[in-house]
C-alpha positions as CSV (number, residue, x, y, z in Angstrom):
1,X,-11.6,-3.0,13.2
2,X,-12.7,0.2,12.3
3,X,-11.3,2.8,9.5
4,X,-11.5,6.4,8.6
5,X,-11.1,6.8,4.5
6,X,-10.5,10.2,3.3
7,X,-11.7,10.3,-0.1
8,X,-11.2,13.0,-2.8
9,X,-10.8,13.6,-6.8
10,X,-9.1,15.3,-9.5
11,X,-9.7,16.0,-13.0
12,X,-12.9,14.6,-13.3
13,X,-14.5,17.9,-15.4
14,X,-14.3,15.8,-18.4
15,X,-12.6,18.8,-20.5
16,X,-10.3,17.8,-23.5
17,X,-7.1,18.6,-21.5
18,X,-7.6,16.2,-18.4
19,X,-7.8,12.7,-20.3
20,X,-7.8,11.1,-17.2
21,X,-9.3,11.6,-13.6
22,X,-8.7,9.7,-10.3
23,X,-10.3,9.2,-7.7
24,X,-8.2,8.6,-4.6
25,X,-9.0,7.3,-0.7
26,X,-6.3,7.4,2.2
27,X,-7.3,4.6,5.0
28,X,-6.6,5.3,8.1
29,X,-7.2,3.1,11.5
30,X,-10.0,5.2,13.2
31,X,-8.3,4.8,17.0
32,X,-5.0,6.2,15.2
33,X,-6.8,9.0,13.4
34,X,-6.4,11.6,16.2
35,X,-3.1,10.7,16.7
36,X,-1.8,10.6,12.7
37,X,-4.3,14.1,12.3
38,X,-1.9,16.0,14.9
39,X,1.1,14.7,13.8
40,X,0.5,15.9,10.3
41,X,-0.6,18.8,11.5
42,X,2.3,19.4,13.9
43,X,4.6,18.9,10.7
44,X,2.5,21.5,8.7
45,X,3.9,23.8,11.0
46,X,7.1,23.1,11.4
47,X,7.4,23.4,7.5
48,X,5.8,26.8,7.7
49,X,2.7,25.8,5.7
50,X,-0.2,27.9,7.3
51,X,-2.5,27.8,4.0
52,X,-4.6,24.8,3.3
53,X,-2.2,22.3,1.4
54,X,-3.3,21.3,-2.3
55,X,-2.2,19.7,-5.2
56,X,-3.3,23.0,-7.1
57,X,-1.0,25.1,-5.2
58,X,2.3,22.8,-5.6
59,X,5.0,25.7,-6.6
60,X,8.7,26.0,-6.4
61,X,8.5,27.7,-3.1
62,X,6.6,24.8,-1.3
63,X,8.3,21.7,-3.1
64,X,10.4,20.9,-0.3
65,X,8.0,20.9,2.2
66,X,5.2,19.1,0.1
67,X,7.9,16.4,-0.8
68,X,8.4,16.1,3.2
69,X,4.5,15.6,3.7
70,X,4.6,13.1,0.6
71,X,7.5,11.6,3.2
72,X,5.1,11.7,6.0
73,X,2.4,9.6,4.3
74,X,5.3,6.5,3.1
75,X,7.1,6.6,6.7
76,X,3.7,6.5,8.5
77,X,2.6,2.6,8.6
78,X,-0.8,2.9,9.2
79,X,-1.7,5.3,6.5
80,X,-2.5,3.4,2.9
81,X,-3.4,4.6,-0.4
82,X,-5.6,3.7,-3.3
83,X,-6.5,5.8,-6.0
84,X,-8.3,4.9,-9.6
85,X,-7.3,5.9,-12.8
86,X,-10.0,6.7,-15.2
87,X,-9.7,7.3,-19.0
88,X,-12.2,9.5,-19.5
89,X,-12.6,9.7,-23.5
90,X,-13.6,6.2,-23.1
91,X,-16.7,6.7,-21.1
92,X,-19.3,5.8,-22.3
93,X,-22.5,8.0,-20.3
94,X,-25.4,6.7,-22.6
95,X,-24.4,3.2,-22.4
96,X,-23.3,2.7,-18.7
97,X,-24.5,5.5,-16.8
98,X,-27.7,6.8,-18.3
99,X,-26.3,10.2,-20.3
100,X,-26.0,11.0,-16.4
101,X,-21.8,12.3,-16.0
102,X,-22.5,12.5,-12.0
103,X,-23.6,9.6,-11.9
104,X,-21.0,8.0,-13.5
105,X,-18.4,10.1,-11.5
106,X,-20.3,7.9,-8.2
107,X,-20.3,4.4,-9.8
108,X,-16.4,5.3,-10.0
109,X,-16.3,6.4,-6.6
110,X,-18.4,2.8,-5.1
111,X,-15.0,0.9,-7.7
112,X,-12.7,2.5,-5.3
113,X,-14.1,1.8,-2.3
114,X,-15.3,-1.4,-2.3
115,X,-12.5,-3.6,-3.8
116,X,-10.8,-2.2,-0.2
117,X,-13.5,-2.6,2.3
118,X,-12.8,-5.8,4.3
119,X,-15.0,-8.3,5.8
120,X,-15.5,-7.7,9.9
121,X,-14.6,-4.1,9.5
122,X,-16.6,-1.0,9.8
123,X,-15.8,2.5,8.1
124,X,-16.9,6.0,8.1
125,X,-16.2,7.3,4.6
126,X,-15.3,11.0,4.1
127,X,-15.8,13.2,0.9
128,X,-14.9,16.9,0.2
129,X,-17.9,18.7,-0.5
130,X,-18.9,18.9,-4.6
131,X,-21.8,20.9,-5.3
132,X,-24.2,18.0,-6.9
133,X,-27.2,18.3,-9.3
134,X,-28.7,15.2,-7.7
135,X,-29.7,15.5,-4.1
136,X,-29.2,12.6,-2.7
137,X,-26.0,11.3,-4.0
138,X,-24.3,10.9,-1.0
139,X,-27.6,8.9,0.3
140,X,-27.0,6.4,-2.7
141,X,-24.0,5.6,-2.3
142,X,-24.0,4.6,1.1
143,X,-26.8,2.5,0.5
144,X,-25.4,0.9,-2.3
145,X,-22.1,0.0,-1.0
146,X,-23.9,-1.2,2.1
147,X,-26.4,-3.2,0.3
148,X,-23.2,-4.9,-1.4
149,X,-21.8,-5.2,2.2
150,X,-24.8,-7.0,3.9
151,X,-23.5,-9.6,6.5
152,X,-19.5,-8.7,5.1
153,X,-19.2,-5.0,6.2
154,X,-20.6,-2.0,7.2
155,X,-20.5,1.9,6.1
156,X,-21.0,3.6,9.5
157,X,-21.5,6.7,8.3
158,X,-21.1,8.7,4.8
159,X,-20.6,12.4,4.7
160,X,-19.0,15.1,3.6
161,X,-16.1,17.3,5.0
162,X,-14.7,20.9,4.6
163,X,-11.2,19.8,3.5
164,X,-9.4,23.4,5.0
165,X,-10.2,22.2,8.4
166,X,-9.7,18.0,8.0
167,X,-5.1,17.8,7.4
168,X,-5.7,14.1,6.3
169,X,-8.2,15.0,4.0
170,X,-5.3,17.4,2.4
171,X,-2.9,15.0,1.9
172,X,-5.3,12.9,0.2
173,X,-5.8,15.9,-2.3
174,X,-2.1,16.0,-2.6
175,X,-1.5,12.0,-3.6
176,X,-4.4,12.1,-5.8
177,X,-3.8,15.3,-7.5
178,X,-0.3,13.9,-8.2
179,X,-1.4,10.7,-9.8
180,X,-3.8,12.9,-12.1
181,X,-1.8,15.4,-13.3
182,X,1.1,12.4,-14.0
183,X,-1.5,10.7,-16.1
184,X,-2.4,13.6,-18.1
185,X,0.8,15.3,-18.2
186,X,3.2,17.2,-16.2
187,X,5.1,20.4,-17.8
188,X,8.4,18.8,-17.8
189,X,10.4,20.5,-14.8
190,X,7.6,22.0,-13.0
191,X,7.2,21.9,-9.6
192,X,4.0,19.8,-10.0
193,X,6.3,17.1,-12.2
194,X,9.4,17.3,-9.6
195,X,6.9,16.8,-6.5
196,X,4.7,13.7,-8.5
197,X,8.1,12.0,-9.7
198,X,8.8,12.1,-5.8
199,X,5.6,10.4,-5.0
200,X,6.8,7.6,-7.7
201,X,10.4,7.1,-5.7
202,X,9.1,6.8,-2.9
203,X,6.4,4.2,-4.1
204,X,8.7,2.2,-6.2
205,X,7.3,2.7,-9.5
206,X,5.7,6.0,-11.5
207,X,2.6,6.9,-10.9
208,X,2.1,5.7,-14.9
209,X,2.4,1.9,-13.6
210,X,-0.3,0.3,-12.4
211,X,-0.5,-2.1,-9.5
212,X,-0.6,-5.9,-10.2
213,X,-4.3,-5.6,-8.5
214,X,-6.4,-4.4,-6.3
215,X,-5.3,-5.8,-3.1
216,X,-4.2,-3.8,-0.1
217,X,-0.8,-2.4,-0.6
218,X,0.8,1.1,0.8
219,X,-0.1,3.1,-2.7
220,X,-2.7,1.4,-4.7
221,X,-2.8,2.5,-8.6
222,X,-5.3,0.9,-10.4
223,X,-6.6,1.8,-13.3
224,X,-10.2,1.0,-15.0
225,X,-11.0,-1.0,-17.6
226,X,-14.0,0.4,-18.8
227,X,-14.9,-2.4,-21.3
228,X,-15.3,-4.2,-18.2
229,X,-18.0,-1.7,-16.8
């Protein structure tokens, strides 16, 4: 079978103020990915949201509608969730990743993918553009999950997106943005706290809770252990 993963990331700057940063993926079956795209789409509308939809711009004007697109993603049951939750004051850059902080930031991307990515199944694996000091980031990891995948899976394709044009991509930003900003802290009665303790009802459990593992489920939380890295 083959699957469209919409990946993207939030609070992963490192500062002193976002203790933790995830790095989220929304699966979707690729000959449902037109179909899902325009429905989401079609709902943007009807909820008056012309502007790109992000986390960043949750406000008390727009908390209805982003709790209905947060309702779109759990009613829809071919869209699933997995998302990684990184402390980042336990990182460790000279020990595991070289005093390289990007390259670190990858190695946590290839944890979030790969515990997902399915024997027989092919995927074509979409970031939003980062500006990157390495070139060839991208490049590397597609070849390393594929090198992982050899005779399992396959990575058809790796490449980056402009997220204001891809709607799947923004609801990915959304569900990811949430579980971040729950893990580091929500001004209590916000907008950005009513809309993530949404997310949480409608998963079962707060965004705070971890799943039991990393097996497929409809919203995956898993956090790192990074003594295990």
């Amino acid at each position: 079978m083959q699957y469209v993963i919409y990946c993207d990331e939030s609070r992963h700057d490192g500062a002193p103020e976002h203790p933790f940063m995830a790095i989220g993926g929304l699966w979707v079956p690729r000959e449902r990915k037109l179909e899902i795209s325009r429905r989401f789409r079609d709902l943007r509308q009807e909820l008056g949201l012309r502007a790109e939809v992000k986390w960043s711009k949750t406000s008390a004007k727009c908390l209805e509608a982003y709790s209905r697109l947060v309702d779109y993603f759990f009613d829809e049951n071919d869209l699933s969730f997995r998302v990684i939750v990184v402390d980042q004051q336990k990182v460790d850059l000279n020990i595991h990743h070289g005093g390289d902080r990007e390259l670190g930031f990858y190695k946590f991307y290839y944890e979030m993918l790969i515990k997902w990515i399915t024997d027989g199944n092919e995927y074509l694996v979409l970031l939003d553009f980062k500006q990157n000091k390495g070139a060839d980031r991208y490049g590397m990891l597609n070849r390393v999950l594929n090198n992982a995948l050899v005779g399992k899976a396959w990575i058809s394709d790796l490449t980056v997106i402009d997220s204001h044009q891809t709607p799947l991509a923004q609801l990915c930003d959304l569900l990811t943005g949430a579980t971040a900003a729950t893990w580091c802290g929500c001004r209590e009665g916000s907008p950005k706290e009513a809309l993530a303790r949404h997310v949480g009802e409608r998963r079962g459990h707060a965004l705070t809770i971890p799943t039991a593992g990393p097996g497929i489920s409809k919203f995956n939380v898993f956090k790192i252990e990074l003594n295990q890295q």
